[in-house]
N, C-alpha and C positions, 0 to 999 in steps of 0.2 A: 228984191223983187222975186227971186227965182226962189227964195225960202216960202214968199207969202204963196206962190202957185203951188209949190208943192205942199204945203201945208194944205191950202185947200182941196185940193183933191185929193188928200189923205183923206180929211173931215166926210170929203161927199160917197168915197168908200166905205167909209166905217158907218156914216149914216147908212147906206144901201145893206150891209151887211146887219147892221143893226134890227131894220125893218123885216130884210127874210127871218134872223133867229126868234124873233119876235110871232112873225105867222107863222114859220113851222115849232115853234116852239122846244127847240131842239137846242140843246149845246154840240150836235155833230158841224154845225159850219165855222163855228171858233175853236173844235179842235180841229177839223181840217187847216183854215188859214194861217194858225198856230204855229202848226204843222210842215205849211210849204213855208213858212221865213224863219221855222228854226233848226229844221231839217234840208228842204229842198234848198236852197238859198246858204246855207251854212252859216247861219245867226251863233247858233249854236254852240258852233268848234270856232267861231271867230271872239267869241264874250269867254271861253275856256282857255285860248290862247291871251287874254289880255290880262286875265285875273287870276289863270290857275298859280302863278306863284302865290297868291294871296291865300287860295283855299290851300295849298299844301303847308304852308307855315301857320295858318287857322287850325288844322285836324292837329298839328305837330305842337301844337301849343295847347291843346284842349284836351290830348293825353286819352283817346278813346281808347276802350279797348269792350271785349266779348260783345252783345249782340248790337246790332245797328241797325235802324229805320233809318235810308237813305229815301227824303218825301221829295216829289216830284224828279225822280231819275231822267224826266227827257231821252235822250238815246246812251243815256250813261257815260258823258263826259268826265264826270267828276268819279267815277268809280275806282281808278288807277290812286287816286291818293287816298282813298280809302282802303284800297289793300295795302300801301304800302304800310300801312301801320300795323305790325307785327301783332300786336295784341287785339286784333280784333280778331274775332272768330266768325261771324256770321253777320252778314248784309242782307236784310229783305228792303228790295226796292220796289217804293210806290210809283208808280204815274198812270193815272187818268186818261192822257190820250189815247185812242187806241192807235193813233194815225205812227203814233211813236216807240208803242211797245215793241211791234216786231222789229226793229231797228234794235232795240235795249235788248231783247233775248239772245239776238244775234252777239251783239258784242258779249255778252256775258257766254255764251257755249264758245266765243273765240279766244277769251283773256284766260291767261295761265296762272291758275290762282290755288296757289298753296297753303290747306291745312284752312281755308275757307270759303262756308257754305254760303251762296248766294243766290238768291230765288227772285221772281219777279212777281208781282200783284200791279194787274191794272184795275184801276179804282184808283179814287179820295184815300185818303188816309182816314175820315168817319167811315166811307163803305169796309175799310181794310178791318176797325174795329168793329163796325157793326157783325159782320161775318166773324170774326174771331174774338170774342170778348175775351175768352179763355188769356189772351196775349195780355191786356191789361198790368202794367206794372213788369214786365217782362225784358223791354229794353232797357240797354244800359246808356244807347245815347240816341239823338234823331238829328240826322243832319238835312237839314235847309238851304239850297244855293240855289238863289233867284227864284224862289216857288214860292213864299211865308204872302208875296206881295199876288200870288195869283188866287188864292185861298180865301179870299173873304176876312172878316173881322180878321185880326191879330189875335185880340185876345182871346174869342172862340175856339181858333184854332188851335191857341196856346193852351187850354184847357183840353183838348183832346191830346195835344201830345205830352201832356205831365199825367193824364192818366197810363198814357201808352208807358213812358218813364219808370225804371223802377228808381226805387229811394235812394236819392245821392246821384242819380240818370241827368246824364247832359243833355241840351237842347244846345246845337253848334247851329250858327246861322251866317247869312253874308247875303244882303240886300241891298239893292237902290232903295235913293232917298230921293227928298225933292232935291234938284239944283239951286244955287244960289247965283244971283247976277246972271252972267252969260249963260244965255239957253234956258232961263225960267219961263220964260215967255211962249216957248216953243215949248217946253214938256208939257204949260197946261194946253194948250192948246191939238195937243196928242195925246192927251191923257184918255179920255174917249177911245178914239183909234185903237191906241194900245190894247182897252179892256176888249173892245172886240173882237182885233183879230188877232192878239193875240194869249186867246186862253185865258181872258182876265187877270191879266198884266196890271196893278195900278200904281202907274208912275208916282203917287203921290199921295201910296198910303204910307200912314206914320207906321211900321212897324216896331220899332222899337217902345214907343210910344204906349201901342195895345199889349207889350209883352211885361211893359211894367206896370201895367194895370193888376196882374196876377203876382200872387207868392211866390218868390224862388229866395233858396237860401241864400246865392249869389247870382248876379245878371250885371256879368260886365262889358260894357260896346267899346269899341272904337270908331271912327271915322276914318276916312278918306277919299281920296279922289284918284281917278284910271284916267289920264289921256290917250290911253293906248284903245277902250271900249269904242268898241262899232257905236257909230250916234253917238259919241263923247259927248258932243251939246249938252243933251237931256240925262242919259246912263252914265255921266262920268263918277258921280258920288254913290258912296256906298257907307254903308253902317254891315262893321262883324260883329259879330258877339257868344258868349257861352252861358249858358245860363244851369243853371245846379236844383234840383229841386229839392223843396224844401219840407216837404211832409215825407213820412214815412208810407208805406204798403197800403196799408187799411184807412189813412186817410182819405188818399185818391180812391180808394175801392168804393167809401162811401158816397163818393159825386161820381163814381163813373157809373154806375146802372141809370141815373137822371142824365146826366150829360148824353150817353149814347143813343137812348129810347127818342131825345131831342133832334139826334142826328140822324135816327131809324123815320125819324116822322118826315123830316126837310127831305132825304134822301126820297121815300115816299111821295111823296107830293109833287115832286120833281120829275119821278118818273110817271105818275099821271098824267104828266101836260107830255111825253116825248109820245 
């Protein structure tokens, strides 16, 4: 009983928020909401405490090293096991919200980080390329924790970061999945919720799914399951994976001038209606 009330009045929030993003036509009230349950609320540092052993044995096993696209940095939880990996040299972190960046620059002017350069870009990872195409083929990996599922298409997205990729360039990921048995019921029934408030969350896109739709020379997953994750119900399962690209330089250069001018146009049209 006390699931199906809160469930409901999850639904009649996300509907009301749903209806203002829709008149103001803005994505400023989904990065705000975002914002206070992964910031304010500490969603954030409580999903970093449940899985960061996973992401440290993931980056330790995926062997990164020189430049890094860390996509959707949030307030830079996961940043600490990215430095500890001796071989990398350079971290530019994405995130889009603005509600979160000044959070992420702070922690980044606070961390004592040795012998590596790390910068911050608010924006999409398309806005990041759009503005720098010059980058194109320039990283050597891109790491994804909990963001691949708030980005739209998999495989879209997949295709913007094997251009970003240079030849032989990792894509390292760690995602939710749908649940299976206990708590199916309740993730779809929040799956809505999630996309709106927060940052378009969706609980029960196939990511791995859309990432094998694309070429990679390797794209190996795993599974598992967190009972330690805040909302274990719906957030307990997760898919990691590393994926290798599988063209050379001038392959991706050839689809990245059509791919980008695609993500110049959406981006455009987007910013018409704010």
């Amino acid at each position: 009983m006390i699931f199906v009330a809160v469930g409901a009045a999850t639904v009649c929030i996300a509907v009301l928020a749903l209806v203002l993003r829709v008149v103001y036509r803005s994505e400023a009230l989904g990065y705000a909401s975002a914002a206070f349950f992964v910031d304010t609320l500490g969603f954030e540092a409580s999903v970093d405490s449940a899985i960061g052993e996973w992401k440290s044995k993931l980056l330790k096993k995926c062997k990164l090293s020189g430049k890094i696209m860390d996509c959707g940095s949030g307030t830079g939880p996961g940043l600490k096991y990215l430095c500890e990996e001796q071989a990398i040299r350079e971290i530019v972190c994405i995130e889009p919200n603005p509600h979160l960046v000044g959070k992420l620059e702070q922690r980044v002017a606070s961390m004592s980080v040795r012998n590596k350069v790390v910068s911050v870009f608010n924006g999409t990872l398309q806005e990041y390329m759009m503005k720098h195409p010059q980058e194109a083929g320039s990283f050597d990996g891109v790491v994804c924790m909990h963001s691949l599922a708030c980005m739209g298409s998999s495989a879209s997205i997949g295709q913007i970061i094997q251009i970003a990729l240079s030849q032989g360039g990792k894509l390292v990921f760690l995602e939710t999945t749908s649940v299976k048995g206990r708590g199916e019921w309740l993730q779809q029934l929040l799956r809505i919720p999630f996309i709106v408030l927060m940052g378009g969350w969706d609980l029960k896109r196939d990511v791995e799914r859309g990432l094998r739709s694309l070429k990679w020379k390797t794209l190996i997953t795993e599974h598992f399951e967190e009972a330690k994750m805040p909302l274990s119900r719906i957030l307990r399962s997760h898919v990691i994976g590393c994926g290798v690209v599988a063209e050379a330089k001038g392959g991706l250069h050839r689809n990245s001038d059509q791919i980008v001018r695609r993500a110049r146009a959406a981006y455009s049209r987007r910013a018409q209606k704010k």
